[in-house]
N, C-alpha and C positions, 0 to 999 in steps of 0.2 A: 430572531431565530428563523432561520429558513429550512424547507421541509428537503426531505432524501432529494424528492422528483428536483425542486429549483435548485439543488447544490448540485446534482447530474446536470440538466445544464448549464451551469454558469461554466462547471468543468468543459461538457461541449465549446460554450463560446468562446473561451479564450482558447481553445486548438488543440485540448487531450483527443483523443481518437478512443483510447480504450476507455471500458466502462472500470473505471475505480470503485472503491468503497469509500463516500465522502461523510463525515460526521461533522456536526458543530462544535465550534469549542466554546465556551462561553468564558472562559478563564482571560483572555485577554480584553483589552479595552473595549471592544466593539466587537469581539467576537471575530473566528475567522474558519472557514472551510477546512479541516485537516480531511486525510487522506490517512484510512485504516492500515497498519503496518505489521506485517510476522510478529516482531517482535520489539515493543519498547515501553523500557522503566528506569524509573532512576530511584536508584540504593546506593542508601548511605552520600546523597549529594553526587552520585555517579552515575552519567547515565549510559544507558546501555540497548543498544540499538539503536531505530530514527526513527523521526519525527517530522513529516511531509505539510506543510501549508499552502494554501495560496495568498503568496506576499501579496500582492497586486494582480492587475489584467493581463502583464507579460511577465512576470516572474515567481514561478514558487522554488520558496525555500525549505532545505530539508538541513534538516539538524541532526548530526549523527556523531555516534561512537568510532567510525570506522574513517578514522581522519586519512591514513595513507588512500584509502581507496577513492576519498572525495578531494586528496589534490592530486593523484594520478587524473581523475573526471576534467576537476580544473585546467590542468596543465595542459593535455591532449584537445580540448574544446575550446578555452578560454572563458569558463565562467568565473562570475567571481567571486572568491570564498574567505572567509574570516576565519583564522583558526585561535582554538581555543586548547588549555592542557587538554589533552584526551582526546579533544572534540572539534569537530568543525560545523560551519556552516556556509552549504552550497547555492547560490542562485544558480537555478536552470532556467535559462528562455522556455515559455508556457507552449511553444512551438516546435521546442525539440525535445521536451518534457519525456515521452512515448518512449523515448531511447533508451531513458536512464534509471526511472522512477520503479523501475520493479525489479532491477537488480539491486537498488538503495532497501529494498523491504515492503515497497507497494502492494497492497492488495490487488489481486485484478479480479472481476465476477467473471464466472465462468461460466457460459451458455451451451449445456450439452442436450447435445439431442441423440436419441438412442432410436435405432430402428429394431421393427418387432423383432428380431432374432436377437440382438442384444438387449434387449427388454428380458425377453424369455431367458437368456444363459444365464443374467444376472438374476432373477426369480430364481430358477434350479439352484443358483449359488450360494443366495441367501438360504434357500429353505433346507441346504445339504448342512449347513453351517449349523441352524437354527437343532435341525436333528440330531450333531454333535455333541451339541451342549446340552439337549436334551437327556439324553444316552449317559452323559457326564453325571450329570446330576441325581440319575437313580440308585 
């Protein structure tokens, strides 16, 4: 099992640029780096959403519900995909990964930096809110 920091860069090495949410999966053979996603489950044998891995050093695959949208990706790029009733599954090159992966349901971390005046609007914002419900509750 590899920790957050070494699955960020293994991401790094093989040519992601954005910072992902990478998790372990220990469910397969050997375990493999998945990629945190909006949204995915499977009910009732059905799944729903996707499901991002690193197949290998030049390929991750994503397993999704939204089959037309993964052989329109196919078709227009040339990757190449398996399709399944419902479902497909897409190889993307690990190098042009960046393009595709957070419109499939990627997480991306998001690094905000707020300068003192937008520090302060949001403090007023919060604390006009917090008074609301205060006020509410009496």
């Amino acid at each position: 099992m590899l920790s957050k920091q070494e699955m960020s860069d293994k991401l790094l090495s093989i040519g992601l640029k954005r910072k992902y949410k990478p998790y372990w999966d220990g469910d397969s053979e050997h375990g493999s780096i998945c990629l945190e996603t909006r949204k995915f489950s499977i009910v009732d044998g059905e799944l729903s959403g996707s499901e991002i891995d690193v197949c290998d050093d030049n390929t991750i695959r994503v397993w999704t519900s939204k089959k037309p949208t993964a052989m329109a990706r196919a078709r227009e790029n040339g990757f190449k995909i398996k399709l399944f009733d419902g479902e497909a599954e897409l190889y993307i090159p690990a190098d042009r990964a960046d393009e595709f992966l957070h419109k499939l349901g990627a997480k991306v971390r998001m690094n905000r930096i707020f300068t003192p005046e937008q520090k302060a609007a949001l403090a007023a914002r919060l604390a006009s809110g917090r008074q609301k419900r205060l006020a509410t509750t009496q």
